[in-house]
N, CA, C and O atoms as a CHARMM CRD file, in Angstrom:
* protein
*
  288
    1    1 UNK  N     56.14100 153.23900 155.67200 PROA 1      0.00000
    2    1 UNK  CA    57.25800 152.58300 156.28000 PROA 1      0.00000
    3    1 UNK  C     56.83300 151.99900 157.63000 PROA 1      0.00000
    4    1 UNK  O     56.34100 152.78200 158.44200 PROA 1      0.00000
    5    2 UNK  N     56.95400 150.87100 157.91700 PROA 2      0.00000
    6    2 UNK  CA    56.85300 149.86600 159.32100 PROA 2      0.00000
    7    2 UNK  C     57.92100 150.09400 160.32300 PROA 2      0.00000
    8    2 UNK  O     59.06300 149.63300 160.32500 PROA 2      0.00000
    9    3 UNK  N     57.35200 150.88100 161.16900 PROA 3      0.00000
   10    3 UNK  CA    58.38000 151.05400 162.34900 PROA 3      0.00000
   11    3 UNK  C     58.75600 149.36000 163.17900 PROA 3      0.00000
   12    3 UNK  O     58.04100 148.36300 163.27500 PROA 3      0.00000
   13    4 UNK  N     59.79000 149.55400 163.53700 PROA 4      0.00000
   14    4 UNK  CA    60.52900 148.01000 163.90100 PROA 4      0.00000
   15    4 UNK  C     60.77200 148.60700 165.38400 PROA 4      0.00000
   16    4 UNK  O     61.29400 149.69300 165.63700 PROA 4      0.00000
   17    5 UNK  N     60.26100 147.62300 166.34200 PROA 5      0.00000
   18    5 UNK  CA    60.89300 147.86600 167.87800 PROA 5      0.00000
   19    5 UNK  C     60.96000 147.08500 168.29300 PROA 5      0.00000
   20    5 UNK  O     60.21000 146.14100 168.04600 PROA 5      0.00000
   21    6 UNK  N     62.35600 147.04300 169.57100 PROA 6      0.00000
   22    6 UNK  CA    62.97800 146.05800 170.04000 PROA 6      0.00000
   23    6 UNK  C     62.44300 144.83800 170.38500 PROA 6      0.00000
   24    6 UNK  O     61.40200 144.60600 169.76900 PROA 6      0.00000
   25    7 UNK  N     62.77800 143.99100 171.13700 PROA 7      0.00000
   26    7 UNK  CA    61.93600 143.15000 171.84800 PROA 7      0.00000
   27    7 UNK  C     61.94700 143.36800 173.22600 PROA 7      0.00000
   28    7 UNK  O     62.96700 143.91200 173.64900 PROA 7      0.00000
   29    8 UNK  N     60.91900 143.03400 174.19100 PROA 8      0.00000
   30    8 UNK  CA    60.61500 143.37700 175.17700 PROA 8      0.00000
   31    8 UNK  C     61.38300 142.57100 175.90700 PROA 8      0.00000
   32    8 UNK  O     61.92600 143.27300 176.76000 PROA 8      0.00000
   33    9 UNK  N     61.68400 141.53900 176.00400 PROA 9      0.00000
   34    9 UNK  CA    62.42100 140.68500 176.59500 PROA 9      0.00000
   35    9 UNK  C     64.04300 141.13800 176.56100 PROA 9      0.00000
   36    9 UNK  O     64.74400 140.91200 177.54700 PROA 9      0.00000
   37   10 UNK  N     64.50300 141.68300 175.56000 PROA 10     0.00000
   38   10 UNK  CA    65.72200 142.00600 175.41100 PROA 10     0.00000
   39   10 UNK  C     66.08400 143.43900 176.32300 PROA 10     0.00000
   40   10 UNK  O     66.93800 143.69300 177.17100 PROA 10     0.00000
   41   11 UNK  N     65.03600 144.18200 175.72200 PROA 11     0.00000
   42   11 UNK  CA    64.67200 145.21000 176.65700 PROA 11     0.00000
   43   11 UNK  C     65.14500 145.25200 178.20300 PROA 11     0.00000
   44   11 UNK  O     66.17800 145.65800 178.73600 PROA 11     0.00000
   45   12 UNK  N     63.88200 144.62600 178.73200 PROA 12     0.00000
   46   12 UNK  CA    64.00600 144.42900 180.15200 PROA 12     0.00000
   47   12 UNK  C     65.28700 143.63300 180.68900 PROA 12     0.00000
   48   12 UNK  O     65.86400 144.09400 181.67300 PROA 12     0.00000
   49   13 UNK  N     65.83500 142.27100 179.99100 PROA 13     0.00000
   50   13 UNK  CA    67.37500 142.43800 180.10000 PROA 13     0.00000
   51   13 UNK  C     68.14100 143.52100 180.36600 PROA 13     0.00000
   52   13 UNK  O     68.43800 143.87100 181.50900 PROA 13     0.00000
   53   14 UNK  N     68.41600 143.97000 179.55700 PROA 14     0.00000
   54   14 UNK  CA    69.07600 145.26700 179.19500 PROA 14     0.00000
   55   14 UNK  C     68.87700 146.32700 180.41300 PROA 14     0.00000
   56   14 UNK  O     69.76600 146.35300 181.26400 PROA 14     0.00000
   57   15 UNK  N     67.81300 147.16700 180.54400 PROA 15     0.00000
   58   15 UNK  CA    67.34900 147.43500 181.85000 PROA 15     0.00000
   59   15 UNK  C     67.91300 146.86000 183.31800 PROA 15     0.00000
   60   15 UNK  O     68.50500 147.70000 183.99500 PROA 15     0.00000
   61   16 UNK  N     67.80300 145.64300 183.82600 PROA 16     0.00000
   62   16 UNK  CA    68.38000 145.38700 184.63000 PROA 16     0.00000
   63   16 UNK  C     69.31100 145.02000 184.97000 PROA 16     0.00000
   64   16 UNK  O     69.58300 144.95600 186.16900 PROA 16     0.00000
   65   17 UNK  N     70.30300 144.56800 183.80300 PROA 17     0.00000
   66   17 UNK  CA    71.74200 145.01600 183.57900 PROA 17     0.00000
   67   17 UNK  C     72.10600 146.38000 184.14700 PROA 17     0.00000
   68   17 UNK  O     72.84600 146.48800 185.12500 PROA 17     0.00000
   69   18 UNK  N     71.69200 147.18000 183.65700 PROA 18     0.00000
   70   18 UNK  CA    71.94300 148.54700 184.26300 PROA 18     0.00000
   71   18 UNK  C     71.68600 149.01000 185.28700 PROA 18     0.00000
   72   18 UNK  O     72.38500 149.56000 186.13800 PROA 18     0.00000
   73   19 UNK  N     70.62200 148.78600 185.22400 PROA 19     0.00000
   74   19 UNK  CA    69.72000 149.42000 187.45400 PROA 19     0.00000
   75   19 UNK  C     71.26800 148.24400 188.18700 PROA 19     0.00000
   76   19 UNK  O     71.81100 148.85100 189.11100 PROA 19     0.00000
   77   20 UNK  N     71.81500 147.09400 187.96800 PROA 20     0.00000
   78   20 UNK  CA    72.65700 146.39900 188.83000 PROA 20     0.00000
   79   20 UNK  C     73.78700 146.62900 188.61500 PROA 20     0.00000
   80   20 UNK  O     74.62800 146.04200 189.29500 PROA 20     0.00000
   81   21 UNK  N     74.22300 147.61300 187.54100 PROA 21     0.00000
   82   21 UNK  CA    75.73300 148.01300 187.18800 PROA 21     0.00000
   83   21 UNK  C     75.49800 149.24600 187.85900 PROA 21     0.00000
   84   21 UNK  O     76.51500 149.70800 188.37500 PROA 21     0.00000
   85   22 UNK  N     74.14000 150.12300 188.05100 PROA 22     0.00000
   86   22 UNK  CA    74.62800 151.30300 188.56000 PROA 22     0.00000
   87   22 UNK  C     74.77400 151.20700 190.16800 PROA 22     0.00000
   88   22 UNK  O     75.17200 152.13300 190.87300 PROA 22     0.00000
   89   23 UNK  N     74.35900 149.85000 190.65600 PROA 23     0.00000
   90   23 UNK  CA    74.33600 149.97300 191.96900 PROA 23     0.00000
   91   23 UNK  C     73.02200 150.24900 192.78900 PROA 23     0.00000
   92   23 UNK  O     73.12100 150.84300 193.86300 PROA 23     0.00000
   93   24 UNK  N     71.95100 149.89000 192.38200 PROA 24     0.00000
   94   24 UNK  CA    70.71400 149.82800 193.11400 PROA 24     0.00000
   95   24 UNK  C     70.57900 148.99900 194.18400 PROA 24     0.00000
   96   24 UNK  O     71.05600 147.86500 194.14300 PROA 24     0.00000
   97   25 UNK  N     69.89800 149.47600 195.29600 PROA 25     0.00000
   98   25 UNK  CA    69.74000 148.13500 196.05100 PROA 25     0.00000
   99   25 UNK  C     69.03400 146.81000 196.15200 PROA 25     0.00000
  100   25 UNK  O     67.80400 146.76600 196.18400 PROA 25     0.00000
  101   26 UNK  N     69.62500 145.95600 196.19300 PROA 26     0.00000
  102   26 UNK  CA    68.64000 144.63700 196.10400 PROA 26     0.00000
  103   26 UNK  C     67.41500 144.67700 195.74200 PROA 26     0.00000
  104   26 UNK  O     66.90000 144.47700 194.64200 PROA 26     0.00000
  105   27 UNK  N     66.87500 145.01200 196.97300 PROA 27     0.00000
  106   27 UNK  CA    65.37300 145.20200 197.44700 PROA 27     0.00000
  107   27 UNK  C     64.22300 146.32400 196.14700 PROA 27     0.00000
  108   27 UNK  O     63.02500 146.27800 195.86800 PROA 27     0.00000
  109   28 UNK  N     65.43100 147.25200 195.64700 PROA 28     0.00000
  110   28 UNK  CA    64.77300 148.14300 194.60400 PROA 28     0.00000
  111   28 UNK  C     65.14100 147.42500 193.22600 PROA 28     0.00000
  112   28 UNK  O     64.85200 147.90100 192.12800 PROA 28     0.00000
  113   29 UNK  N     65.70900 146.41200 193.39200 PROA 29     0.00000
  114   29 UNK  CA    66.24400 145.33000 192.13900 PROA 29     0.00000
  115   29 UNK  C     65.01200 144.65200 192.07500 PROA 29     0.00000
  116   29 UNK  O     64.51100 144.46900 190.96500 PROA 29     0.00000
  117   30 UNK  N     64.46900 144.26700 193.04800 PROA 30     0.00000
  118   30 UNK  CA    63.68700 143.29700 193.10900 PROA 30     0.00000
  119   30 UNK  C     62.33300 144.01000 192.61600 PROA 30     0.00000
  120   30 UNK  O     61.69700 143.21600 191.92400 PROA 30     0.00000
  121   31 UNK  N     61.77300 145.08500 192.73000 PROA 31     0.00000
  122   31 UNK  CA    61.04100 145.75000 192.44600 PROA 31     0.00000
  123   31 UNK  C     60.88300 146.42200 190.88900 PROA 31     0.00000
  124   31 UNK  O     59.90200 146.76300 190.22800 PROA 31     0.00000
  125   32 UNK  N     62.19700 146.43600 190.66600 PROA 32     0.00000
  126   32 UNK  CA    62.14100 146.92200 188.93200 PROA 32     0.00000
  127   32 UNK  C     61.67600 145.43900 188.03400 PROA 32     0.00000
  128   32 UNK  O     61.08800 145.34800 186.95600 PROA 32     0.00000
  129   33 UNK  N     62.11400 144.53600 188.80600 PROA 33     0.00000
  130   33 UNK  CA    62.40300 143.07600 188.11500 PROA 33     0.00000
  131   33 UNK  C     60.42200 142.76300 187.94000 PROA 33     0.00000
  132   33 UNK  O     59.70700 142.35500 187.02400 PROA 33     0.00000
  133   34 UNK  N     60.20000 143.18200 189.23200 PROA 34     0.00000
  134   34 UNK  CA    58.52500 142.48100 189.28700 PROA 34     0.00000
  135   34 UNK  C     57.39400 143.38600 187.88800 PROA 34     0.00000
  136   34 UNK  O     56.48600 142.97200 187.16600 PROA 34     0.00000
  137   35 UNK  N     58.18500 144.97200 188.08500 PROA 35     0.00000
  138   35 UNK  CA    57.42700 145.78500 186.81300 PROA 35     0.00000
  139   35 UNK  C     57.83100 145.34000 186.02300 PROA 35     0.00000
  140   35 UNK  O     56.85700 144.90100 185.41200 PROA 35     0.00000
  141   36 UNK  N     58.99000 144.99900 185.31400 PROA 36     0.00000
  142   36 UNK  CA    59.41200 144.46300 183.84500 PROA 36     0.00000
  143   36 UNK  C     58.50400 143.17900 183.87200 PROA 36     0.00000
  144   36 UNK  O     57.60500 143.19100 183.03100 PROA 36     0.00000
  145   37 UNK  N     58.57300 142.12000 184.65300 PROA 37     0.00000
  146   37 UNK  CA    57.42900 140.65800 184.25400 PROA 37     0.00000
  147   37 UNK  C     56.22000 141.20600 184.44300 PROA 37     0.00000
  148   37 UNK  O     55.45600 140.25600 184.27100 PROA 37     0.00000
  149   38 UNK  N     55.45900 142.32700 184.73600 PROA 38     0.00000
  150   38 UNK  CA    54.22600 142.98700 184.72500 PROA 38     0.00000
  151   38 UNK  C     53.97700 143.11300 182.78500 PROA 38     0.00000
  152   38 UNK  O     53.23900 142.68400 181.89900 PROA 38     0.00000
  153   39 UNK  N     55.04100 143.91000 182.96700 PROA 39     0.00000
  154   39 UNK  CA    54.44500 144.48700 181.82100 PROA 39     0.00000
  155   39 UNK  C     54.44200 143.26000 180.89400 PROA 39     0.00000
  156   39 UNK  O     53.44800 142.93500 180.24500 PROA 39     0.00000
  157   40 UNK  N     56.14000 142.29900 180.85900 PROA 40     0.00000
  158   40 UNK  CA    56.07000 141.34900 179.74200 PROA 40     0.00000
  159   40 UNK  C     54.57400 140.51700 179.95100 PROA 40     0.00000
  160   40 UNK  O     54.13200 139.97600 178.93800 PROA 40     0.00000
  161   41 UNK  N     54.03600 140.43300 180.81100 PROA 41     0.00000
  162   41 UNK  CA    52.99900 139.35400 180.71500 PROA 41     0.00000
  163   41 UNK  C     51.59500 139.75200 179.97700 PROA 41     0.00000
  164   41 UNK  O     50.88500 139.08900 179.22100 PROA 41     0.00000
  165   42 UNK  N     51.43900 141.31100 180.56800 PROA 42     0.00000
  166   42 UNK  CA    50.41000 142.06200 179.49200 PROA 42     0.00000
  167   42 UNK  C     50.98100 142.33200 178.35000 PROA 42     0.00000
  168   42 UNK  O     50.25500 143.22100 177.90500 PROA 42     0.00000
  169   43 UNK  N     51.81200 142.14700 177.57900 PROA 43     0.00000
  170   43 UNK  CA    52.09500 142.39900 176.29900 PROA 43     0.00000
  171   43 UNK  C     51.91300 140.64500 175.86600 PROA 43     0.00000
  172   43 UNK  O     51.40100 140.19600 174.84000 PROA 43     0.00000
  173   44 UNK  N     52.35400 140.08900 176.70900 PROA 44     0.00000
  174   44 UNK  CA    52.32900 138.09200 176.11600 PROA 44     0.00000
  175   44 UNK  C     50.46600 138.15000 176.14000 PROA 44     0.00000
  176   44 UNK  O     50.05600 137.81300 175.02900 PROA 44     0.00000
  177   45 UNK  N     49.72200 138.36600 176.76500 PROA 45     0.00000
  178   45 UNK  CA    47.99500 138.42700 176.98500 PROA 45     0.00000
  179   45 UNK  C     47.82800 139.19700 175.96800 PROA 45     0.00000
  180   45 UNK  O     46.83100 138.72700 175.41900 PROA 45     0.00000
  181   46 UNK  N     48.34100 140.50300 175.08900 PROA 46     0.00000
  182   46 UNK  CA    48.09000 140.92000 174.06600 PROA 46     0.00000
  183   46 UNK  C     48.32100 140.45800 172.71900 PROA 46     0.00000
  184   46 UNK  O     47.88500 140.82100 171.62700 PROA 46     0.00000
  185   47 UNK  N     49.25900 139.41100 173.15200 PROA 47     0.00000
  186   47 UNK  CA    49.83400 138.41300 171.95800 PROA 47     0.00000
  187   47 UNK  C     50.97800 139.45700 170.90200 PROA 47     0.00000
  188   47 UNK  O     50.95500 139.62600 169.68200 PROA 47     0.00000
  189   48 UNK  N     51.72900 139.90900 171.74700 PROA 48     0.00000
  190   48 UNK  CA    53.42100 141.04100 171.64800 PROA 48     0.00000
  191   48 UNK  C     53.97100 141.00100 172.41900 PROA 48     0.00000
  192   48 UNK  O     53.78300 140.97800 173.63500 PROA 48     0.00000
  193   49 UNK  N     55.30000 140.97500 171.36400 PROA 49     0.00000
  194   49 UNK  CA    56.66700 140.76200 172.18100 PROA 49     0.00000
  195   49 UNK  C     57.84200 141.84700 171.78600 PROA 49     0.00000
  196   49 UNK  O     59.04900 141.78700 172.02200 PROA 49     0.00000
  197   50 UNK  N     57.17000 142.73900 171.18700 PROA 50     0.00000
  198   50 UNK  CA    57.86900 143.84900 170.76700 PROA 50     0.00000
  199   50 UNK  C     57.38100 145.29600 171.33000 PROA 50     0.00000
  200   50 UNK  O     56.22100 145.66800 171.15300 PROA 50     0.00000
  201   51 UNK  N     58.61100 146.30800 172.21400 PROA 51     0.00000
  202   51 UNK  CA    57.89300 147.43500 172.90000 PROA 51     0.00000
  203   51 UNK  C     57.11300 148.24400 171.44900 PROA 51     0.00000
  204   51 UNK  O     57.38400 147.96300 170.28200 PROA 51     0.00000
  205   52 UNK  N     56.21600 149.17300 171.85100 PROA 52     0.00000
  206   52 UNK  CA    55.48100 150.27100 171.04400 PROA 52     0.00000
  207   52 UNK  C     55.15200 151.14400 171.80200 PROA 52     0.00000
  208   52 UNK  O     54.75000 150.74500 172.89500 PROA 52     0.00000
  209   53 UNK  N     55.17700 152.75400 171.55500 PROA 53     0.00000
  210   53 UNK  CA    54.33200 153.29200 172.62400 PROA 53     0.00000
  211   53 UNK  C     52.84500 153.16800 172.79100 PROA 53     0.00000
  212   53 UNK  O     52.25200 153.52100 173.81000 PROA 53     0.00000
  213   54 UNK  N     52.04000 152.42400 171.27400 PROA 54     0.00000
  214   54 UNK  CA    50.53500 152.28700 171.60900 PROA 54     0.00000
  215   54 UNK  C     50.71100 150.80600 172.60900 PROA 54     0.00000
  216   54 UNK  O     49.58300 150.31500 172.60600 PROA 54     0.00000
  217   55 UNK  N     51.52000 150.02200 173.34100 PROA 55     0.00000
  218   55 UNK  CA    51.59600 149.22900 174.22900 PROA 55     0.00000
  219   55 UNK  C     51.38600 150.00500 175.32900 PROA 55     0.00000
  220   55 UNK  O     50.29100 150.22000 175.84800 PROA 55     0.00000
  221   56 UNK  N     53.00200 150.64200 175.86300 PROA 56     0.00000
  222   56 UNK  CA    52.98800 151.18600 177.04700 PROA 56     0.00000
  223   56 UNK  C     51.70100 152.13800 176.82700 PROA 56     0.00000
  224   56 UNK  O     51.78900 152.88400 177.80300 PROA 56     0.00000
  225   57 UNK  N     50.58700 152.53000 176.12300 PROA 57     0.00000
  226   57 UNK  CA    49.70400 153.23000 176.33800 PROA 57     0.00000
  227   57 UNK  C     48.81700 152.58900 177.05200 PROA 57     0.00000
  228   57 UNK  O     48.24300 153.06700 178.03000 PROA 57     0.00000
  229   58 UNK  N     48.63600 151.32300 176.54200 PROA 58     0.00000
  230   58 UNK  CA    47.44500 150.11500 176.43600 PROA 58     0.00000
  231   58 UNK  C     47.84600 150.10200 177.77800 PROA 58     0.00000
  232   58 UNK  O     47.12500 150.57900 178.65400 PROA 58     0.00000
  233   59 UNK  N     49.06100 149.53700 178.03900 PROA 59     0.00000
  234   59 UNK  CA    49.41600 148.87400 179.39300 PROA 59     0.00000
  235   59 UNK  C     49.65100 149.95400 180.41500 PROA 59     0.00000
  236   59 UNK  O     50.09700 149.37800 181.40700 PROA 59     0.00000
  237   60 UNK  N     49.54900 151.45400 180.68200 PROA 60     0.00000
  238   60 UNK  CA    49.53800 152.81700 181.46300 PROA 60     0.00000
  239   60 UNK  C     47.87500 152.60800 181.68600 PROA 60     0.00000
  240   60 UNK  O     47.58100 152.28000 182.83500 PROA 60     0.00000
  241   61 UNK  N     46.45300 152.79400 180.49400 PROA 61     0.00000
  242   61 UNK  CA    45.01400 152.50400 180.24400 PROA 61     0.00000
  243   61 UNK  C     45.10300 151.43900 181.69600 PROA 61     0.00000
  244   61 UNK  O     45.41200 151.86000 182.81100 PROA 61     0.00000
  245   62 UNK  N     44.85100 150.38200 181.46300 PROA 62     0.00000
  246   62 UNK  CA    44.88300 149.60400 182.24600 PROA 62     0.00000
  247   62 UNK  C     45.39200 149.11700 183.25200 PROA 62     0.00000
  248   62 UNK  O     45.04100 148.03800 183.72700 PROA 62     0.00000
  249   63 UNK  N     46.42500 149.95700 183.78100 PROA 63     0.00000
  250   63 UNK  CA    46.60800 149.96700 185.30700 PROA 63     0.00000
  251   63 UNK  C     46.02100 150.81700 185.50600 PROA 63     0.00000
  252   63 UNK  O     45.43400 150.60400 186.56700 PROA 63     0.00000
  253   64 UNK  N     45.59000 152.44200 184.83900 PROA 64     0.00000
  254   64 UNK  CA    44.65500 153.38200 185.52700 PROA 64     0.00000
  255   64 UNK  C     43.25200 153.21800 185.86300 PROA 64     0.00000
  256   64 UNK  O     42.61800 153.76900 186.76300 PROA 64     0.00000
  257   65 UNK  N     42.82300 152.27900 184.90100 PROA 65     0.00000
  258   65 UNK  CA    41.28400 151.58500 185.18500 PROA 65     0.00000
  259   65 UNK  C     41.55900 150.38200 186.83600 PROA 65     0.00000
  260   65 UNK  O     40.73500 150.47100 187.74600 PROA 65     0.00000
  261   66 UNK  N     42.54600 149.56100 186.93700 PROA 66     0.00000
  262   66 UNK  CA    42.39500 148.68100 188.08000 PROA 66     0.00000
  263   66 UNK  C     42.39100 149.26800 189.02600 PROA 66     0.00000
  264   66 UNK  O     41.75200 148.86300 189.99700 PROA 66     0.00000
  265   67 UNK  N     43.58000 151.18400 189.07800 PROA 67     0.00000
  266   67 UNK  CA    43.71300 151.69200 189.92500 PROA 67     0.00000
  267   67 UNK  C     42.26600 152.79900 190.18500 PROA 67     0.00000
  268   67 UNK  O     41.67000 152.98400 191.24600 PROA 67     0.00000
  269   68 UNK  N     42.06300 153.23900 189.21700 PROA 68     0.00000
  270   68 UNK  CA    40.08500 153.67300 189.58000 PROA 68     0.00000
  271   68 UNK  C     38.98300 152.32000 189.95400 PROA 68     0.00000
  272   68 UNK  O     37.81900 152.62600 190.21300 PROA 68     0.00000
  273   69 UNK  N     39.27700 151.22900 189.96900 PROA 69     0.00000
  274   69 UNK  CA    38.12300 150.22800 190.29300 PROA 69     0.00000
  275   69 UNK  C     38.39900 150.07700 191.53400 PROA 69     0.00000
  276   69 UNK  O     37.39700 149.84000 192.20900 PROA 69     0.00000
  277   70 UNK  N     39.89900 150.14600 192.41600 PROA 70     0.00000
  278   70 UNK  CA    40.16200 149.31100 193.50700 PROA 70     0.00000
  279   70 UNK  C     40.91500 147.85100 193.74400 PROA 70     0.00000
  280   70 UNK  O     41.16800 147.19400 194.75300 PROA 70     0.00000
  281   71 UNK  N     41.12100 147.68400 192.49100 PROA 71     0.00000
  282   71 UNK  CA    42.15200 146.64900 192.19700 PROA 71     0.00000
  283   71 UNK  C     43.28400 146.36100 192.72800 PROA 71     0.00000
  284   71 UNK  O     43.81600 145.46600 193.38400 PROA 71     0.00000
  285   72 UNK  N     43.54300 147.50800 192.19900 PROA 72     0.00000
  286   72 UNK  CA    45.45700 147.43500 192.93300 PROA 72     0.00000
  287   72 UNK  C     45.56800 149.11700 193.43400 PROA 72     0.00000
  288   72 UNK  O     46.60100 149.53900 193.95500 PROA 72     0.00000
């Protein structure tokens, strides 16, 4: 059986719908907003548009490698 998951785009919608219904501040709005286009852009460079956890694995891998090189 083929597991089916959302789309990432709908997702992160969805997400910041909420962080702004619960009342976050701007400034921490602005900050959830920059991780959600993080991640959508490494999943668009992976050529996916649907969440998985072997994504958020891929995409956790590879901020821990930029963050052991000195990157970010």
């Amino acid at each position: 059986m083929i597991k089916s998951y959302p789309l990432l785009k709908t997702l992160t919608d969805q997400l910041m719908k909420e962080v702004r219904a619960y009342g976050i501040l701007e400034v921490s709005i602005e900050q959830y907003q920059i991780t959600c286009n993080s991640i959508i852009r490494f999943a668009q460079s992976s050529q996916v548009d649907s969440y998985s956890p072997e994504l958020m694995d891929s995409y956790k891998d590879t901020l821990d490698t930029r963050c052991s090189s000195g990157e970010i």
